[in-house]
N, C-alpha and C positions, 0 to 999 in steps of 0.2 A: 875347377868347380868352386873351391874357396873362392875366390878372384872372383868370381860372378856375383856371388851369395854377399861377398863385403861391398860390390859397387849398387847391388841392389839396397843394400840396408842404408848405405850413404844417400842414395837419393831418396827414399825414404823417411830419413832424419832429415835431408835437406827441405823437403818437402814438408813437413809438421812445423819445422821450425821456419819456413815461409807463412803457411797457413797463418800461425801463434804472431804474425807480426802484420799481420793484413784483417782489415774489418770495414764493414759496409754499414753506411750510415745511412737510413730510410730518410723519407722527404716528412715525416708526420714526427722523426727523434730528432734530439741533443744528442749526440756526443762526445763526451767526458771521459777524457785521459788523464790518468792517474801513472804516476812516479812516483813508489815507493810510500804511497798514501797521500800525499801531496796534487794536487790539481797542476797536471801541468798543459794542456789545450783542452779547449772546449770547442767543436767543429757545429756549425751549424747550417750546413749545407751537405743535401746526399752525396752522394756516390763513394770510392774506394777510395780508402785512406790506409797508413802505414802507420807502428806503433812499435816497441823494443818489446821483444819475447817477456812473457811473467819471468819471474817475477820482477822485472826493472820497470814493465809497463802494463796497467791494465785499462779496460776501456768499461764506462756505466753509460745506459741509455737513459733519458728524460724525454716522457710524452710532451712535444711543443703545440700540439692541439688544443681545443675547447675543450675543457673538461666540466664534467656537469657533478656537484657534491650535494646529495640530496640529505635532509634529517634524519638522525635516528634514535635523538635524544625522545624521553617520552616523558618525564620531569615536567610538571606545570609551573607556570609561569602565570607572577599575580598583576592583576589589574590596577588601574587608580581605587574601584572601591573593592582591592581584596578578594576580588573571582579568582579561583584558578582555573588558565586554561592552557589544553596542551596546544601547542601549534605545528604546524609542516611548513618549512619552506623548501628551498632550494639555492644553489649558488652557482655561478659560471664565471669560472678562472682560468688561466695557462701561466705556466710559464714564462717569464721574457728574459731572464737574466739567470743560467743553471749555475753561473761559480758564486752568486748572492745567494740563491736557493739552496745547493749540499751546502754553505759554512753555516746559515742559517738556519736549517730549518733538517734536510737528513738528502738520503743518496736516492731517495724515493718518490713517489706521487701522494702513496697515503700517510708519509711525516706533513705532509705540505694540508692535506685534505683535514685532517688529523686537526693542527692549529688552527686551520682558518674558521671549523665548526666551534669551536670556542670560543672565536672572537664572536663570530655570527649570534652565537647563543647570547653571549652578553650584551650585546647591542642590543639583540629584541629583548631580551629582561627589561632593562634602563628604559627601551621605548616602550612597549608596554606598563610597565611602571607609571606613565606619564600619561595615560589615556583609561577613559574605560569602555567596557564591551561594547556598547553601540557604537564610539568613536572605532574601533578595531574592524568590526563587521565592516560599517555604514560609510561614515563620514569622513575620517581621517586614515582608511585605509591606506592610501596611495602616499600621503603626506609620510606615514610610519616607515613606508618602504622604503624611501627618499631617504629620511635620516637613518635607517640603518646601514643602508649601502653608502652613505657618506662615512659615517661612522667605521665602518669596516675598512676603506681606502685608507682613511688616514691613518691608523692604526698599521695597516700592510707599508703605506709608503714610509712611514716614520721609523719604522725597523728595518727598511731594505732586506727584506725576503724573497725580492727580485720576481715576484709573481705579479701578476694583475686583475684584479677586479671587476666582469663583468656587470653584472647585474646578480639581484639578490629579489627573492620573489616569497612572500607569503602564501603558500596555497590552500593554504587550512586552520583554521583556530575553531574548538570546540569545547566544552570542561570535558575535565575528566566523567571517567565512567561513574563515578559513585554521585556526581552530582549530575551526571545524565541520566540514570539512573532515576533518581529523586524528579528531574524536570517530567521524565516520561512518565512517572507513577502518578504525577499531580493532571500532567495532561490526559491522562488515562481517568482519574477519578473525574473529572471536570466535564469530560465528555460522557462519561455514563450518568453524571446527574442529568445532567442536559439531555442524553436518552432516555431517562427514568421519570423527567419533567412533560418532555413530549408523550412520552405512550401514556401517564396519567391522564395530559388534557386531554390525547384521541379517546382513548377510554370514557373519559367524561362525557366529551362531545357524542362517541358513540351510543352510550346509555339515554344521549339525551332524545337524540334522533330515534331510538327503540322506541323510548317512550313516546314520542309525538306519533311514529308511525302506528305505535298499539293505540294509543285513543284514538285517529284517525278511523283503523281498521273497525276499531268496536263503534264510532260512531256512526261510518258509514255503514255495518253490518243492523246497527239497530234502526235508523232512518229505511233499510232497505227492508227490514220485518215490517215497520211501521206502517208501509206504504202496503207491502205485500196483504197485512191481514185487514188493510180500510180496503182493499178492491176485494179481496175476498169478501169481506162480508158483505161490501156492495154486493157481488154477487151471489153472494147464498140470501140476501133481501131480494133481489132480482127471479131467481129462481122461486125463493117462497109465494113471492108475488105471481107470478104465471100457475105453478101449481097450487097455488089457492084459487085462482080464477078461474082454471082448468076444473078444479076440482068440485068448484063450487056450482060449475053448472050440471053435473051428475054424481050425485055424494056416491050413489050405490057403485059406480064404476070406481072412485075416489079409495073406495073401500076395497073393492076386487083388487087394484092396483099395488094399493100398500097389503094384501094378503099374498101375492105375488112376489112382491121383494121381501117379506118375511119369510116363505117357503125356500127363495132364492139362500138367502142370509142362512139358515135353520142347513138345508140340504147343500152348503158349499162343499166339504167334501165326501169323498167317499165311506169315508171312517167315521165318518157323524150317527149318532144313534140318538132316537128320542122312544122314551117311553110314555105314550101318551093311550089315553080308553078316546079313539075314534069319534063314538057317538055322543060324547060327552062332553069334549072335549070343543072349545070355540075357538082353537086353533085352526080347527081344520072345519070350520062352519062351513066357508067357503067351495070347501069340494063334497061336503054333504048338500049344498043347497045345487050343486051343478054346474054352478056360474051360469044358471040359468036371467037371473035379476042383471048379472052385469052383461050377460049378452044380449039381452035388450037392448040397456042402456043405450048405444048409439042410435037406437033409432030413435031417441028421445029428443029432440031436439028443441 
């Protein structure tokens, strides 16, 4: 039973300590065999490789892909006329050379990410520096880019840090808050005068059109009385005219008639009360005499 238990622990042991000396290198890493801290291969091609048990050998991976290193500095940067403004870029590097890269730079990707945003920064200061805001927007956008990604190459090749340089990209320049701020508060006043200019003139112009319409109204309402009481009185002269003519050829009927619309007038409603003495009275001549004189009348001709 011992005798099993010790061949089982040996292959066991034998086994770990194969594991500890075999390592697989992806097709996207570096890797960097270290000896006692020392770089002793750098493999750059996948598959299975050998190395001597820790502590005589250990192995560090490096991403040999594109790598993308975005801003995240937020520190303004001043213009030719003294703007601050913050910016966003971005940057696209790899690795080409990993035993230039750990003596230079560290065992890592963000020792490498780390310095390169440093250079990056002060190249766009320096270019920046050299330009002002419309040139940064407008005009000399593309030219700024140019020289800071030239800027940044030569700086990486001149130190062999064994990295490379893609492109380098501006995606944003704005001021800061406090002077965005100040821009939004002035655009903001500029445009409510400019709303406070316009509803005056509508105002104005509205009062003016009230006004044209109210004279309009009263001139046509008084043109249309004007009109209204010449045909009237043409016609109540029309009417006088007939019943004067009418009237004129039997006064005594003329007479009966207007006693008629007087009684009419006098007895409109029911509630009407006159106190009058009958026989005495020349109110009512007309129904003491009979209507006998006005019923004549027609046959007067």
């Amino acid at each position: 039973m011992n005798r099993i238990g010790f061949i089982i622990s040996t292959v066991l042991v034998a086994l770990a300590l194969l594991s500890s000396t075999l390592f697989v290198v992806d097709q996207r890493q570096f890797g960097v065999v270290y000896a006692l801290g020392q770089i002793k291969d750098v493999i750059t091609e996948p598959g299975l490789n050998f190395k001597l048990p820790p502590p005589f050998q250990d192995v560090k991976y490096l991403d040999k892909r594109l790598l993308t290193l975005d801003s995240t500095d937020t520190e303004p940067l001043y213009t030719a006329e003294k703007q601050r403004l913050v910016i966003d870029w971005y940057l696209r590097w790899r690795i080409t050379n990993p035993s230039e890269y750990i003596r230079a730079l560290g065992v890592d990707e963000a020792a490498g990410a780390s310095k390169l945003s440093q250079e990056v920064r002060n190249a766009f200061q320096e270019e920046i520096g050299k330009r002002t805001v419309r040139e940064l927007i407008s005009t000399k956008r593309e030219e700024l880019m140019s020289e800071v990604k030239r800027e940044v190459l030569d700086k990486v090749r001149g130190r062999n840090w064994g990295i490379e340089v893609i492109d380098v990209r501006m995606t944003r320049a704005d001021y800061v808050d406090t002077i965005t701020e100040s821009v939004y508060r002035r655009m903001q006043a500029e445009r409510q005068r400019v709303a406070n200019e316009l509803r005056s003139t509508g105002a104005a112009e509205g009062e003016k059109i009230r006004a044209d319409a109210d004279r309009q109204r009263e001139v046509a309402v008084a043109n249309a009385y004007r009109d209204a009481q010449k045909v009237r009185g043409e016609g109540d002269a029309q009417a006088a005219a007939i019943y004067g003519e009418a009237f004129g050829r039997d006064p005594q009927f003329a007479q009966f008639y207007r006693s008629l619309d007087a009684y009419k007038a006098s007895f409109n409603k029911k509630g009407d009360v006159m106190v009058l003495d009958p026989a005495s009275s020349e109110f009512f001549k007309t129904f003491r005499n009979g209507g006998g004189a006005a019923a004549a009348a027609p046959a007067r001709k």
